[in-house]
Backbone as ProteinMPNN parsed JSONL, in Angstrom:
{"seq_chain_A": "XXXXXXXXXXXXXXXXXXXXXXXXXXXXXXXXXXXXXXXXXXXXXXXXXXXXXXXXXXXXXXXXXXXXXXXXXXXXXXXXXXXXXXXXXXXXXXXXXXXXXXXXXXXXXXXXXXXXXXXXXXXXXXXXXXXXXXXXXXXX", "coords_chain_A": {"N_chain_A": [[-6.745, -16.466, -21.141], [-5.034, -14.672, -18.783], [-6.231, -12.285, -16.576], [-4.156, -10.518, -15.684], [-2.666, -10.159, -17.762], [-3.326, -9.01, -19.848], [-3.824, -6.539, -19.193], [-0.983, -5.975, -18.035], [0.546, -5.58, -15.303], [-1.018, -4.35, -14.023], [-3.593, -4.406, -12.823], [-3.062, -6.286, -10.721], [-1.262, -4.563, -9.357], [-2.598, -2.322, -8.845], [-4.701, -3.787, -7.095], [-2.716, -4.746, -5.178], [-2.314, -2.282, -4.069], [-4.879, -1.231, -3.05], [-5.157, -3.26, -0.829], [-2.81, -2.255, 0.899], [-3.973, 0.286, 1.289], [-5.796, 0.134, 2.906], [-4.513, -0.966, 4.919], [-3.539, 1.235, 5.955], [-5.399, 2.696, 5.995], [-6.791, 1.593, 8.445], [-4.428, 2.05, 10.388], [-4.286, 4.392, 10.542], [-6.72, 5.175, 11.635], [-6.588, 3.874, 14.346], [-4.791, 5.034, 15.37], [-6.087, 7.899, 15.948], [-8.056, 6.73, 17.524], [-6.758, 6.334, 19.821], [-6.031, 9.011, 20.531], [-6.366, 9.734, 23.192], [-4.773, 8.217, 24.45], [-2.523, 8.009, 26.975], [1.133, 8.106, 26.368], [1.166, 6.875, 24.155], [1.793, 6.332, 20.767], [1.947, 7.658, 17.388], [1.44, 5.501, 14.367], [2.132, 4.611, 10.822], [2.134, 3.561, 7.406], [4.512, 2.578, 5.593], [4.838, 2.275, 1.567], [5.347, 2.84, -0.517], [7.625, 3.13, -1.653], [8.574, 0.525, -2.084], [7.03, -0.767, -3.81], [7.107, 0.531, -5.806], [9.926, -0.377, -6.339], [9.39, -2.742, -6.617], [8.033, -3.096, -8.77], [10.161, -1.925, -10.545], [11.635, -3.921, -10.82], [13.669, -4.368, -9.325], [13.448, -5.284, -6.812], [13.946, -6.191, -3.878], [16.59, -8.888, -3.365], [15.613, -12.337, -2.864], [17.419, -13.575, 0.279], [19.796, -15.86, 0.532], [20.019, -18.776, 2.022], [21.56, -21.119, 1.955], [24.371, -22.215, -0.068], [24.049, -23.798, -2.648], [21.505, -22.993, -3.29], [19.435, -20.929, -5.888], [19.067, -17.837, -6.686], [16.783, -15.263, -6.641], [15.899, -12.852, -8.93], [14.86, -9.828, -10.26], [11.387, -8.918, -11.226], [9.685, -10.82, -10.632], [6.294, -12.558, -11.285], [5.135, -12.915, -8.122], [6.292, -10.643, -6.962], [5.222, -8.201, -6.554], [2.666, -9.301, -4.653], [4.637, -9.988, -2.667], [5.175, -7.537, -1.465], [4.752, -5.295, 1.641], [4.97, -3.673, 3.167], [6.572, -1.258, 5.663], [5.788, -0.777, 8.851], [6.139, 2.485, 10.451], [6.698, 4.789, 12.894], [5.64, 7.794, 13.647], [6.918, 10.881, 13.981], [5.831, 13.349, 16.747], [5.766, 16.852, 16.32], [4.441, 18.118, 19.114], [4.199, 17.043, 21.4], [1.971, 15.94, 23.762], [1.726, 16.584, 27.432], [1.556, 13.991, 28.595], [2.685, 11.929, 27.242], [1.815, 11.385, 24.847], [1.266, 11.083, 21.461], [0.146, 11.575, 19.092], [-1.554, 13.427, 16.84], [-4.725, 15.588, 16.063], [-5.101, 16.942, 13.951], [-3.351, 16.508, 11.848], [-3.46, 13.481, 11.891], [-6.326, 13.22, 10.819], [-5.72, 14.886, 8.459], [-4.336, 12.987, 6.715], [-5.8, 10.625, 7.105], [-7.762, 11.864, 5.27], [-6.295, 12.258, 2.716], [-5.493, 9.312, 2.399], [-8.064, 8.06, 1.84], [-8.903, 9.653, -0.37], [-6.677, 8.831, -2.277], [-6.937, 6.193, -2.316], [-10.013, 5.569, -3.213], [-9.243, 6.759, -5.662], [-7.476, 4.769, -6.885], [-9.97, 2.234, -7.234], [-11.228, 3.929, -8.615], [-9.832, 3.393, -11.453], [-9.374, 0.693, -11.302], [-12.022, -0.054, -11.551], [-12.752, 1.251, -14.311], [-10.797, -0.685, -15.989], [-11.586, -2.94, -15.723], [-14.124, -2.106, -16.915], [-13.42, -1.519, -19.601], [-12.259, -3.724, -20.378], [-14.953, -5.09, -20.161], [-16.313, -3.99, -22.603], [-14.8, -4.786, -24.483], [-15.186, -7.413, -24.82], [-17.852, -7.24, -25.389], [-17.975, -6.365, -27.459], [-18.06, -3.094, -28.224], [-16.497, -1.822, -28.391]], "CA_chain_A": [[-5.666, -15.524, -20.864], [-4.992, -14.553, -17.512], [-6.455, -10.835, -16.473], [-2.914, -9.602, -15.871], [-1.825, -10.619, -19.481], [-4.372, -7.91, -20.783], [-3.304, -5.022, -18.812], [0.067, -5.648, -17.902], [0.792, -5.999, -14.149], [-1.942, -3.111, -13.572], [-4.625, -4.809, -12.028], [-2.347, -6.663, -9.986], [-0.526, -3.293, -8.665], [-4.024, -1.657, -8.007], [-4.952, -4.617, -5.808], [-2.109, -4.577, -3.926], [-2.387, -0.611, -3.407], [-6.354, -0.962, -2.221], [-4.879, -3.583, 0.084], [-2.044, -1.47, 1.865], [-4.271, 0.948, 1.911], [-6.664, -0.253, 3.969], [-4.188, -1.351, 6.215], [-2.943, 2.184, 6.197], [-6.506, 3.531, 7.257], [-6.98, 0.851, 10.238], [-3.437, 2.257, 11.527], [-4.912, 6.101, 11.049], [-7.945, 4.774, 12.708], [-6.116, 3.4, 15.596], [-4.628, 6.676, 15.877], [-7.138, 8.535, 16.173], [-8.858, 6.128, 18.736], [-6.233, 6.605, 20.545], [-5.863, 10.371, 20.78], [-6.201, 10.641, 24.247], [-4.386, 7.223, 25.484], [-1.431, 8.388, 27.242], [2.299, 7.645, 25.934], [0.601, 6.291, 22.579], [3.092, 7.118, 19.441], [1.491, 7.073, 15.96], [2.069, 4.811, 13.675], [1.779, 4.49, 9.889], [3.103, 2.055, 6.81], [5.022, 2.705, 4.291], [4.85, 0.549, 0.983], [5.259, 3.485, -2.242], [9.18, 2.4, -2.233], [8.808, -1.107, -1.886], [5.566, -1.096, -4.815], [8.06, 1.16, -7.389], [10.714, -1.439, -6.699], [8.794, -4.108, -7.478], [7.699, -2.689, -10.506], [11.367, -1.515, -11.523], [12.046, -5.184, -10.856], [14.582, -3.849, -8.337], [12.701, -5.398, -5.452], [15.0, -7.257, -2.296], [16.521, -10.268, -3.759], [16.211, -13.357, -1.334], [18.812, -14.043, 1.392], [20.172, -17.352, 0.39], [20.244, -19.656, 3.586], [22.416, -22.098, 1.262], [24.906, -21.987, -1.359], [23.383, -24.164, -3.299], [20.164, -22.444, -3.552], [18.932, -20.503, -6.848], [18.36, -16.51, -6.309], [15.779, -14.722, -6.711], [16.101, -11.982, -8.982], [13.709, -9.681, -10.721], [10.547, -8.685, -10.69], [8.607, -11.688, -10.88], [4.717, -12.19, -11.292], [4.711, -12.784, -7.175], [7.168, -9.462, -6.436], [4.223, -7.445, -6.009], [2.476, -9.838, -3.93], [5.447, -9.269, -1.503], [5.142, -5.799, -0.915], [4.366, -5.477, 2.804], [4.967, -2.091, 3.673], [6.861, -1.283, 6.737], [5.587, 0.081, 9.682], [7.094, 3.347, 10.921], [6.564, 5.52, 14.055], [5.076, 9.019, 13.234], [6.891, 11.705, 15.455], [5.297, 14.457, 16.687], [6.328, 18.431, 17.188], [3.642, 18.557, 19.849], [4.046, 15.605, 22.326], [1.17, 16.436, 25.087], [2.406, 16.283, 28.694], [1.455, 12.973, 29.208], [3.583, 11.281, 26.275], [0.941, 11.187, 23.765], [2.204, 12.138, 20.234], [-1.183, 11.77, 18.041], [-1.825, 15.625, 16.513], [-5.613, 15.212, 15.337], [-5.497, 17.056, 12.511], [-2.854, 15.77, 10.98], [-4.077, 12.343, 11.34], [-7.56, 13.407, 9.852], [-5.472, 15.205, 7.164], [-3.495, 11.237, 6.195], [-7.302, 9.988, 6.487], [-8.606, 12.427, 3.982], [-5.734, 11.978, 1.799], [-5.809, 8.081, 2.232], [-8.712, 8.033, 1.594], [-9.051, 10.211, -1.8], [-5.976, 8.052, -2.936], [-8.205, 4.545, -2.135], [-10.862, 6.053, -4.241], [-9.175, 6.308, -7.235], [-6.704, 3.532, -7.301], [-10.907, 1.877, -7.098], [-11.947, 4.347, -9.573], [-8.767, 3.349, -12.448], [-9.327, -0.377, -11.645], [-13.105, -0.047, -12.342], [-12.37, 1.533, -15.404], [-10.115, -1.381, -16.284], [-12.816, -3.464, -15.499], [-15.819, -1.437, -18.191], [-12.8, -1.515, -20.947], [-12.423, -5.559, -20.548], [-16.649, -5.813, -20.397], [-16.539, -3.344, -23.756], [-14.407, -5.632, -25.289], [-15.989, -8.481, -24.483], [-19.472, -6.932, -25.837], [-17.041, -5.39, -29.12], [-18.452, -2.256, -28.187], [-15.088, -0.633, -28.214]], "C_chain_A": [[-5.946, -14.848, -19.529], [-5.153, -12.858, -17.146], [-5.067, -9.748, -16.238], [-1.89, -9.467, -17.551], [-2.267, -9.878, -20.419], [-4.133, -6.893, -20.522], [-1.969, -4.794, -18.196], [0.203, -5.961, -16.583], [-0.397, -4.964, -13.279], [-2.787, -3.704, -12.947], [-4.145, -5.954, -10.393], [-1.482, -5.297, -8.785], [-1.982, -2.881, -8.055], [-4.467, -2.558, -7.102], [-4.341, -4.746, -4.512], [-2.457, -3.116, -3.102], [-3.905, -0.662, -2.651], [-5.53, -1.428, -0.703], [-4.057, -2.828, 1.341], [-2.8, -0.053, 1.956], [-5.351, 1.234, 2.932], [-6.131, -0.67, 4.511], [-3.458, -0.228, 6.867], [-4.595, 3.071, 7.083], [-6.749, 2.533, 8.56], [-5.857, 1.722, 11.033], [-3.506, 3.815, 11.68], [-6.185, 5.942, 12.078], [-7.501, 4.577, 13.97], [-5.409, 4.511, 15.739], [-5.375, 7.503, 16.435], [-8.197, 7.921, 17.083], [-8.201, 6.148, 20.109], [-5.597, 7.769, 21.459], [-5.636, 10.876, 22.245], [-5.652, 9.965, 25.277], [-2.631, 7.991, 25.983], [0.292, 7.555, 27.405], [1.97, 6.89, 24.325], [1.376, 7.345, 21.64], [2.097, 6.33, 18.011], [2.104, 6.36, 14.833], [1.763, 5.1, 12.052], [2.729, 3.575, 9.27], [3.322, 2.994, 5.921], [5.507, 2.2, 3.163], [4.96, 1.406, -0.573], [6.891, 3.197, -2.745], [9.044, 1.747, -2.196], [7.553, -1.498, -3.174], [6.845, -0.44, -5.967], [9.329, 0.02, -7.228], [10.292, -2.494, -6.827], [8.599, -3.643, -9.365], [8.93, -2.552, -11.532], [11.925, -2.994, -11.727], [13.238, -5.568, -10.085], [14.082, -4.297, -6.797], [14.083, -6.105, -4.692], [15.522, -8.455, -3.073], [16.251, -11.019, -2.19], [17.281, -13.917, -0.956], [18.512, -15.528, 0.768], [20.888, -17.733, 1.759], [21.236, -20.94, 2.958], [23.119, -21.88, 0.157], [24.255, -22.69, -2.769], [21.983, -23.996, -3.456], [20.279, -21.4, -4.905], [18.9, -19.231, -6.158], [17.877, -16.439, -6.75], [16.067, -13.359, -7.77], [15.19, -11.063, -9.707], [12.875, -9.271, -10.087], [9.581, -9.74, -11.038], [7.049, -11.989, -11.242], [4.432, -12.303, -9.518], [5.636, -11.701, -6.464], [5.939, -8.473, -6.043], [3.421, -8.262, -4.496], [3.424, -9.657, -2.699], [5.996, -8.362, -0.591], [3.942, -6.18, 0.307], [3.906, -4.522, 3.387], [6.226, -2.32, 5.04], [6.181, -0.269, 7.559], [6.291, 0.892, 10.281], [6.264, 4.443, 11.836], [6.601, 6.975, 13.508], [5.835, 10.203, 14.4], [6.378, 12.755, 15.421], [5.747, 15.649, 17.089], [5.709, 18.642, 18.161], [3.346, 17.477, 20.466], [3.194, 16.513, 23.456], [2.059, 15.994, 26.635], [2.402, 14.775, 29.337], [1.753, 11.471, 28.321], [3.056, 11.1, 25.04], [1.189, 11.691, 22.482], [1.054, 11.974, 18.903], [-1.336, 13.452, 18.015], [-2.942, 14.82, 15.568], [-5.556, 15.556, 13.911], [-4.45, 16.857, 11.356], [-2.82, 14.347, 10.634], [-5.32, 12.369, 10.355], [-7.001, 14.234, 8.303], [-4.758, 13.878, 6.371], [-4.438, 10.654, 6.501], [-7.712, 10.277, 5.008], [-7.647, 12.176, 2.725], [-5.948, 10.421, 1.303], [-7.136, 7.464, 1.451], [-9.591, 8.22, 0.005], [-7.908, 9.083, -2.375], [-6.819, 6.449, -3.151], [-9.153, 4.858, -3.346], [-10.807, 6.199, -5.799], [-8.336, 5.836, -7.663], [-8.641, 2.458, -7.727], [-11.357, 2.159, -8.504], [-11.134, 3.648, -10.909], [-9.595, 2.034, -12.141], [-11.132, -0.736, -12.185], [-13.194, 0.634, -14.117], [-11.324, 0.431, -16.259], [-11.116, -2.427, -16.501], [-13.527, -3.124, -16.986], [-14.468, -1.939, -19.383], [-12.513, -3.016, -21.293], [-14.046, -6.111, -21.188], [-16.949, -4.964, -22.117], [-16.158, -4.661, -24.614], [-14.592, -7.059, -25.825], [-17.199, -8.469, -25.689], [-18.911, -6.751, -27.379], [-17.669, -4.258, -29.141], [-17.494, -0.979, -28.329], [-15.205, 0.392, -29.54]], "O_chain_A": [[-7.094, -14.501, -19.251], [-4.192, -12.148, -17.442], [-4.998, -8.555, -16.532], [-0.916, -8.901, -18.049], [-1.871, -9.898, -21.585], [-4.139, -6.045, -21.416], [-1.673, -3.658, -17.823], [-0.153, -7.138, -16.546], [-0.509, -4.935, -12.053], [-2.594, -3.213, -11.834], [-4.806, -6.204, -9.385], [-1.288, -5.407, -7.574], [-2.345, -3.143, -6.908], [-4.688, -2.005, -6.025], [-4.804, -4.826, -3.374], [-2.757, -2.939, -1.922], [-3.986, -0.044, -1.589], [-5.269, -0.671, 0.232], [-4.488, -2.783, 2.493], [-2.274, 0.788, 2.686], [-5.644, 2.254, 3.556], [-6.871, -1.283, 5.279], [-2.869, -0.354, 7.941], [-4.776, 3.677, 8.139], [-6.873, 3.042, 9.674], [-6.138, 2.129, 12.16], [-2.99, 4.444, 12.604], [-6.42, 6.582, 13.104], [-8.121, 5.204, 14.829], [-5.77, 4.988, 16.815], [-5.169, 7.787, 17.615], [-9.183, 8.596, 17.379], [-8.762, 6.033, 21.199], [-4.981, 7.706, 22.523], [-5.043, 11.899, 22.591], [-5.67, 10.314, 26.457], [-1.803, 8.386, 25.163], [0.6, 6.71, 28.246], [2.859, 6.46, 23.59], [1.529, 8.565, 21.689], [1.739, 5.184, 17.741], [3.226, 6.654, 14.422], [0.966, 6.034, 11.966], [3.662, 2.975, 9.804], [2.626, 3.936, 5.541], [6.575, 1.604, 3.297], [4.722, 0.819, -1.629], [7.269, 3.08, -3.91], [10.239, 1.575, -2.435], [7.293, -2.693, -3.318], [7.33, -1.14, -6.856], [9.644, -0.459, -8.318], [11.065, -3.346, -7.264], [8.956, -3.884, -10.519], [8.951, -2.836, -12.73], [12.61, -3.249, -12.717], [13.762, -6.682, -10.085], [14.361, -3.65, -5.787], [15.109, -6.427, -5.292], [14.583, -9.129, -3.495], [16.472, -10.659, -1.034], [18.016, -14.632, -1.638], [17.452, -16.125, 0.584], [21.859, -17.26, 2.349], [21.603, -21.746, 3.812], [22.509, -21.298, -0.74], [24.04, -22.043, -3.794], [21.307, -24.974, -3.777], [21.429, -20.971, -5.002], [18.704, -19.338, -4.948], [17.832, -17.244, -7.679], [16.703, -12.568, -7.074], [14.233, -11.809, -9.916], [12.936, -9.091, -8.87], [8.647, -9.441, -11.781], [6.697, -10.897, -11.689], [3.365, -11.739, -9.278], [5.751, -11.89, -5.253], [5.999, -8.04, -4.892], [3.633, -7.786, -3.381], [2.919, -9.15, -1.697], [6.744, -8.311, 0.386], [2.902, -6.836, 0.247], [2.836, -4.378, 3.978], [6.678, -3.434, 5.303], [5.981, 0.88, 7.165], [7.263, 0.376, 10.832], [5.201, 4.888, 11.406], [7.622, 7.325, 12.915], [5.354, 10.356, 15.523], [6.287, 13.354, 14.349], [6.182, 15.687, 18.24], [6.213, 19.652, 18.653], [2.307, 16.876, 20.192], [3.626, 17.559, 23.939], [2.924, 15.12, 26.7], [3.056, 14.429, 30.32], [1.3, 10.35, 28.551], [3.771, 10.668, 24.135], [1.342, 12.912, 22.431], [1.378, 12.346, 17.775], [-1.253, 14.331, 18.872], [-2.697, 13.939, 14.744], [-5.827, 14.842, 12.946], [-4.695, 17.023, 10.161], [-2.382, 13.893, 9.577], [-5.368, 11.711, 9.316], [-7.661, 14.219, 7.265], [-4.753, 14.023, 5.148], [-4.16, 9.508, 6.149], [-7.914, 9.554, 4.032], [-8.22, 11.88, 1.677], [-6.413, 10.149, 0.196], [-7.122, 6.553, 0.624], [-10.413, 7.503, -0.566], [-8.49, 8.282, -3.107], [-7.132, 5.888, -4.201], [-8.933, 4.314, -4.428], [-11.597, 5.985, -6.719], [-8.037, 6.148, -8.816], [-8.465, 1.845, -8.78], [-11.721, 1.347, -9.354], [-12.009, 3.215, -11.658], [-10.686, 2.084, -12.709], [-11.393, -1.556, -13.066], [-13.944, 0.094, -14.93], [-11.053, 0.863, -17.38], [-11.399, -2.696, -17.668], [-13.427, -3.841, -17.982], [-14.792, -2.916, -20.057], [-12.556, -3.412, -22.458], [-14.353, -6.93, -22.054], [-17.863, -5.447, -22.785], [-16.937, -5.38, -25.241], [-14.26, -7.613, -26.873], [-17.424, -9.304, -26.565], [-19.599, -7.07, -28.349], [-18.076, -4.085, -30.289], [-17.649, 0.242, -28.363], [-14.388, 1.3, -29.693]]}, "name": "protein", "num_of_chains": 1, "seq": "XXXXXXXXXXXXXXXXXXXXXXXXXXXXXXXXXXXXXXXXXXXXXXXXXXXXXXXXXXXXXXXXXXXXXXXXXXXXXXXXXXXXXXXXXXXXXXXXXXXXXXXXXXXXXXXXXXXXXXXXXXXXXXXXXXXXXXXXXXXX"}
Protein backbone atom coordinates (compact mmCIF):
# COMPACT_ATOMS: atom_id res chain seq x y z
CA UNK A 1 0.00 0.00 0.00
CA UNK A 2 1.27 3.09 -1.22
CA UNK A 3 2.40 5.76 1.71
CA UNK A 4 -0.26 8.20 0.51
CA UNK A 5 -3.07 5.52 0.93
CA UNK A 6 -2.29 5.61 4.79
CA UNK A 7 -2.47 9.21 5.40
CA UNK A 8 -4.49 10.54 2.80
CA UNK A 9 -2.80 13.02 0.41
CA UNK A 10 -0.80 14.40 3.61
CA UNK A 11 2.52 13.36 3.03
CA UNK A 12 2.24 14.24 -0.43
CA UNK A 13 1.00 17.99 0.45
CA UNK A 14 3.87 18.32 3.10
CA UNK A 15 6.41 17.46 0.40
CA UNK A 16 5.26 19.70 -1.91
CA UNK A 17 5.10 22.61 0.85
CA UNK A 18 8.99 21.79 2.05
CA UNK A 19 9.63 22.06 -1.67
CA UNK A 20 8.08 25.62 -2.43
CA UNK A 21 9.45 26.51 0.42
CA UNK A 22 12.75 26.23 -0.19
CA UNK A 23 12.31 27.82 -3.30
CA UNK A 24 10.70 30.61 -1.38
CA UNK A 25 13.91 30.99 0.90
CA UNK A 26 16.50 30.99 -2.19
CA UNK A 27 14.22 33.99 -3.59
CA UNK A 28 14.44 35.75 0.16
CA UNK A 29 18.04 34.91 -0.04
CA UNK A 30 18.53 36.51 -3.32
CA UNK A 31 16.95 39.41 -1.85
CA UNK A 32 18.79 39.99 0.63
CA UNK A 33 22.07 39.47 -1.44
CA UNK A 34 20.98 41.88 -3.29
CA UNK A 35 20.17 44.69 -0.87
CA UNK A 36 22.43 47.03 -2.14
CA UNK A 37 22.32 46.17 -6.11
CA UNK A 38 20.81 49.12 -7.60
CA UNK A 39 17.23 49.04 -9.42
CA UNK A 40 16.83 45.34 -7.95
CA UNK A 41 12.87 44.69 -7.14
CA UNK A 42 12.10 41.82 -4.71
CA UNK A 43 10.69 39.00 -5.56
CA UNK A 44 8.75 36.20 -3.86
CA UNK A 45 6.31 32.99 -4.84
CA UNK A 46 3.20 32.43 -4.16
CA UNK A 47 1.76 28.75 -4.06
CA UNK A 48 -0.96 28.74 -0.64
CA UNK A 49 -3.87 29.36 -3.42
CA UNK A 50 -2.77 27.11 -5.92
CA UNK A 51 -1.93 24.08 -2.88
CA UNK A 52 -5.80 24.76 -1.31
CA UNK A 53 -7.04 24.37 -4.86
CA UNK A 54 -5.53 21.41 -5.44
CA UNK A 55 -6.69 20.00 -2.43
CA UNK A 56 -10.38 21.38 -2.97
CA UNK A 57 -9.89 19.58 -6.27
CA UNK A 58 -10.65 23.00 -7.79
CA UNK A 59 -7.20 23.22 -9.31
CA UNK A 60 -6.84 24.83 -13.30
CA UNK A 61 -8.38 22.37 -15.56
CA UNK A 62 -6.17 21.78 -18.77
CA UNK A 63 -6.51 24.00 -21.87
CA UNK A 64 -7.60 21.59 -24.47
CA UNK A 65 -5.38 22.16 -27.68
CA UNK A 66 -8.04 19.74 -29.45
CA UNK A 67 -11.57 18.95 -29.40
CA UNK A 68 -11.13 15.69 -29.28
CA UNK A 69 -9.03 15.57 -26.28
CA UNK A 70 -10.33 14.29 -22.70
CA UNK A 71 -10.25 17.13 -19.79
CA UNK A 72 -8.76 17.18 -17.00
CA UNK A 73 -10.82 17.64 -14.12
CA UNK A 74 -10.35 17.22 -10.42
CA UNK A 75 -8.01 16.83 -8.11
CA UNK A 76 -6.07 14.02 -9.20
CA UNK A 77 -3.15 12.08 -7.39
CA UNK A 78 -0.62 14.39 -9.76
CA UNK A 79 -2.70 17.95 -8.96
CA UNK A 80 -0.47 18.57 -6.21
CA UNK A 81 2.54 17.74 -8.03
CA UNK A 82 1.53 20.73 -10.27
CA UNK A 83 1.51 23.34 -7.89
CA UNK A 84 4.26 25.74 -9.02
CA UNK A 85 3.71 28.79 -7.29
CA UNK A 86 3.87 31.99 -9.12
CA UNK A 87 6.38 34.41 -8.88
CA UNK A 88 5.35 37.93 -7.87
CA UNK A 89 7.24 41.27 -7.52
CA UNK A 90 7.33 42.57 -3.85
CA UNK A 91 6.73 46.45 -3.88
CA UNK A 92 8.24 48.56 -1.67
CA UNK A 93 7.04 51.91 0.43
CA UNK A 94 10.70 52.83 0.63
CA UNK A 95 12.35 52.61 -2.87
CA UNK A 96 16.10 54.00 -2.11
CA UNK A 97 17.27 56.69 -4.55
CA UNK A 98 18.90 54.48 -6.69
CA UNK A 99 15.78 52.15 -7.61
CA UNK A 100 16.41 49.53 -5.15
CA UNK A 101 13.17 48.28 -3.44
CA UNK A 102 14.62 45.43 -0.95
CA UNK A 103 13.56 46.79 2.87
CA UNK A 104 15.94 44.45 5.06
CA UNK A 105 13.86 43.87 7.66
CA UNK A 106 11.10 42.90 6.11
CA UNK A 107 12.87 40.42 4.09
CA UNK A 108 14.56 38.97 7.33
CA UNK A 109 11.02 39.12 8.83
CA UNK A 110 9.57 36.50 5.42
CA UNK A 111 12.97 34.55 6.32
CA UNK A 112 12.11 34.09 9.92
CA UNK A 113 8.63 33.34 9.17
CA UNK A 114 9.62 30.98 6.19
CA UNK A 115 11.54 29.53 7.94
CA UNK A 116 9.44 28.65 11.28
CA UNK A 117 6.71 27.51 8.69
CA UNK A 118 9.55 24.92 6.92
CA UNK A 119 10.15 23.63 10.35
CA UNK A 120 7.02 22.42 11.09
CA UNK A 121 5.50 21.35 7.87
CA UNK A 122 9.23 18.94 8.71
CA UNK A 123 8.17 18.61 12.19
CA UNK A 124 4.14 17.14 11.21
CA UNK A 125 5.70 14.98 8.43
CA UNK A 126 8.22 13.45 10.92
CA UNK A 127 5.56 12.75 13.13
CA UNK A 128 3.76 10.98 10.29
CA UNK A 129 6.72 9.18 9.80
CA UNK A 130 7.16 7.74 14.05
CA UNK A 131 3.17 6.91 13.76
CA UNK A 132 3.80 4.59 10.47
CA UNK A 133 7.27 3.07 12.36
CA UNK A 134 4.78 2.56 15.67
CA UNK A 135 2.59 0.74 13.66
CA UNK A 136 4.81 -1.18 12.03
CA UNK A 137 6.50 -2.22 15.55
CA UNK A 138 2.38 -2.51 16.98
CA UNK A 139 3.50 -0.28 19.51
CA UNK A 140 0.55 1.94 18.98
Amino acid sequence: MPVQGIFGNTVELLGKTLDLRAKRQAMISANLANVETPGYTSTDISFEGQLKSALKGGGKTAALTNPRHIPLKGASAGSLERVQGDVVEVTSRNMAPDGNGVEMETEMGRLAENQIMYNASVQILTKKFEELKQAIRGTL
